[in-house]
GUPAFI-520977 format. One line per field, with one value per residue (C-alpha): residue number from 1; residue in one letter; x, y, z. Coordinates in nm, 3 decimals, padded with zeros to 5 digits. Example, Ala and Ser with C-alpha at 12.3 -4.5 7.8 and 13.67 -1.06 7.14 Angstrom:
<atoms>
kevex: (1/2)
baba: (a/s)
east: (01.230/01.367)
north: (-00.450/-00.106)
up: (00.780/00.714)
</atoms>
This chain:
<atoms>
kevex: (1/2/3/4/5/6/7/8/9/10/11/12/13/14/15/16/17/18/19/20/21/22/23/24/25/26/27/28/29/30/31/32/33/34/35/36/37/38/39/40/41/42/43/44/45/46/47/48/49/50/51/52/53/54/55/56/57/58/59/60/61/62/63/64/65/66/67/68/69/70/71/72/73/74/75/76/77/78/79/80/81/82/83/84/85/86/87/88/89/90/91/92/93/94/95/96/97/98/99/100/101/102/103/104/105/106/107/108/109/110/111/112/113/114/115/116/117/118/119/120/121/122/123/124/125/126/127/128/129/130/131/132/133/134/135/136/137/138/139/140/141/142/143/144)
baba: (x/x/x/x/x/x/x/x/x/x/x/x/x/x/x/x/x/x/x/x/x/x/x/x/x/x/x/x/x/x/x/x/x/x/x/x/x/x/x/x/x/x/x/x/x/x/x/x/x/x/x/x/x/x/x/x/x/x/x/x/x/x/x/x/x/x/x/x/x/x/x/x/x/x/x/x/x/x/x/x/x/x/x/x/x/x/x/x/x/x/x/x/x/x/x/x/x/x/x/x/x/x/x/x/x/x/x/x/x/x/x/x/x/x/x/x/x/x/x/x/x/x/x/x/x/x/x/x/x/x/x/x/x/x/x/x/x/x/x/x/x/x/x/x)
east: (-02.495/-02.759/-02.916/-02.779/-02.398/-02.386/-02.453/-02.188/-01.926/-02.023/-02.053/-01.714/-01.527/-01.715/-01.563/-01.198/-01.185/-01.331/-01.022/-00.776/-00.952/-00.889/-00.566/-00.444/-00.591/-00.459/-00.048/-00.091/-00.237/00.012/-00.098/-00.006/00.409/00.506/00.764/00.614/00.850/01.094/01.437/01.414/01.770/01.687/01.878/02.017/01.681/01.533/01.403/01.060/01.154/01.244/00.923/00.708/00.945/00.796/00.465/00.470/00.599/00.320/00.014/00.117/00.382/00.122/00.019/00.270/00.562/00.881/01.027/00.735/00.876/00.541/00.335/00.093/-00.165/-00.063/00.196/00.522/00.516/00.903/00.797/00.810/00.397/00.383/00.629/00.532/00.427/00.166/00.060/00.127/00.143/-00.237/-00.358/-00.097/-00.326/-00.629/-00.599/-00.447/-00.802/-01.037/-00.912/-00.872/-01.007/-00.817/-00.660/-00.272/-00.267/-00.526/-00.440/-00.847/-00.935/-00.747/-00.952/-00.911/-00.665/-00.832/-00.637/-00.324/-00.378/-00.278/00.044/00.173/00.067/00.268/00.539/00.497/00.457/00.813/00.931/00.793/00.979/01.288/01.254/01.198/01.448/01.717/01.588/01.597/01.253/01.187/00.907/00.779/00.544/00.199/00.149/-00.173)
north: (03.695/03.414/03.210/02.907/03.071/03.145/02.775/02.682/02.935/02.808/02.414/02.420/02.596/02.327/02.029/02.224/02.298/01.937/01.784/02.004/01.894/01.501/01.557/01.727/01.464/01.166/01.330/01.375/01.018/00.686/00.476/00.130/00.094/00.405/00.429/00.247/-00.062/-00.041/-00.216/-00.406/-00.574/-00.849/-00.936/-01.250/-01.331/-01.524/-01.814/-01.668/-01.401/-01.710/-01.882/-01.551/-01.526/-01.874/-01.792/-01.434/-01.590/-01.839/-01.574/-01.251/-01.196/-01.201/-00.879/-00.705/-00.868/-01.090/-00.905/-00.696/-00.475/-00.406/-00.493/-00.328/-00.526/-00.391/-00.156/-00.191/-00.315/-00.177/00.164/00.419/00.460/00.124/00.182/00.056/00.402/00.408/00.068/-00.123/-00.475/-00.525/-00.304/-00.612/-00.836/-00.704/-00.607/-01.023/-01.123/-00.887/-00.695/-00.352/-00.052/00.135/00.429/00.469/00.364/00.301/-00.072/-00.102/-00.254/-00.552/-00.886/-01.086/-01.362/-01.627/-01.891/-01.729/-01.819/-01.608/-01.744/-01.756/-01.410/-01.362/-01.474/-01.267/-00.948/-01.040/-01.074/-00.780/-00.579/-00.710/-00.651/-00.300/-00.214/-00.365/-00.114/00.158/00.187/00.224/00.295/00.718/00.852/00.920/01.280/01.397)
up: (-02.632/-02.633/-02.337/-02.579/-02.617/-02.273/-02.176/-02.402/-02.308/-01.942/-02.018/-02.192/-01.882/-01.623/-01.872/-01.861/-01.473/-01.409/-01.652/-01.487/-01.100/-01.216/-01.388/-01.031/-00.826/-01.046/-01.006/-00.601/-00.565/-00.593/-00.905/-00.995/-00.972/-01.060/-00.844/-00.571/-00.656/-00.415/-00.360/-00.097/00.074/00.291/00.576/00.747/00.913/01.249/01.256/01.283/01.010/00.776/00.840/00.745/00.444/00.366/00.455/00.293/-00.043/-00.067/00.076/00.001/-00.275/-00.551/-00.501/-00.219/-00.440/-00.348/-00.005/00.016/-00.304/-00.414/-00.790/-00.968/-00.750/-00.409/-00.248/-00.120/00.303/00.318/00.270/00.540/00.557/00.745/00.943/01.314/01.454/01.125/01.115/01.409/01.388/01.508/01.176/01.012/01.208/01.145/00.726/00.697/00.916/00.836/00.447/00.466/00.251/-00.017/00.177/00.079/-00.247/-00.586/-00.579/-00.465/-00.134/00.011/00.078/00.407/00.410/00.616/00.473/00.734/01.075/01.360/01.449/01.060/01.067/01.335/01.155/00.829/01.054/01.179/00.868/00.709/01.014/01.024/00.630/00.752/00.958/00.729/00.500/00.745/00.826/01.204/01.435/01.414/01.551/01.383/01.359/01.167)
</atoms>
């Protein structure tokens, strides 16, 4: 066999294992809303939980959707991963103040928000939990 045959034999196996390596990676990682739409029922609220609704429909539904459902821009916040013993409601705090990296889901990373002030993000935190736990989503503990 040839130096040239053998680099071919070998080149064509690298191209196969790397398609296979993607094609793996891309089915165990969350993409766009494939199935990351949720159903979200929302509850008789608070006051405060009907003042984040307010405040979450006017800064946040674009991309987490209409009762934090989720869109092929961002991911659903009434899903179990942000549940409060995952993402407490400072890492709420911090990704509306400060953006957050890409690190659940491929939406890409999430910008800061400082058009929301503290205390409305106080109030779209309480929303988003009592959003939660009428979807039965309550705190766990983080285990790694």
């Amino acid at each position: 066999m040839s130096l040239g045959s053998k680099l071919l034999k070998y080149l064509v196996f690298t191209v196969l294992a790397a398609g296979l390596g993607v094609s793996v990676w891309q089915s165990l990682w969350p993409t766009g809303t494939k199935g990351y739409v949720v159903n979200v029922n929302e509850p008789e609220l608070t006051a405060v939980g009907r003042s984040g609704k307010l405040l979450f429909e006017a800064n946040c539904a674009s991309c987490h959707g209409l009762k934090g459902a989720g869109t092929d821009k961002g991911p659903p916040l009434v899903h179990d991963i942000y549940n409060p013993g995952h993402h407490s409601d400072a890492a709420f705090f911090l990704a509306a103040q400060q953006g957050v990296r890409q690190h659940h889901w491929r939406f890409g990373n999430m910008p800061p928000q400082r058009q929301v002030s503290e205390p409305q993000i106080t109030a779209i935190v309480q929303y988003v939990r009592e959003l939660q736990v009428a979807n039965g989503i309550r705190y766990r503990p983080h285990r790694m």
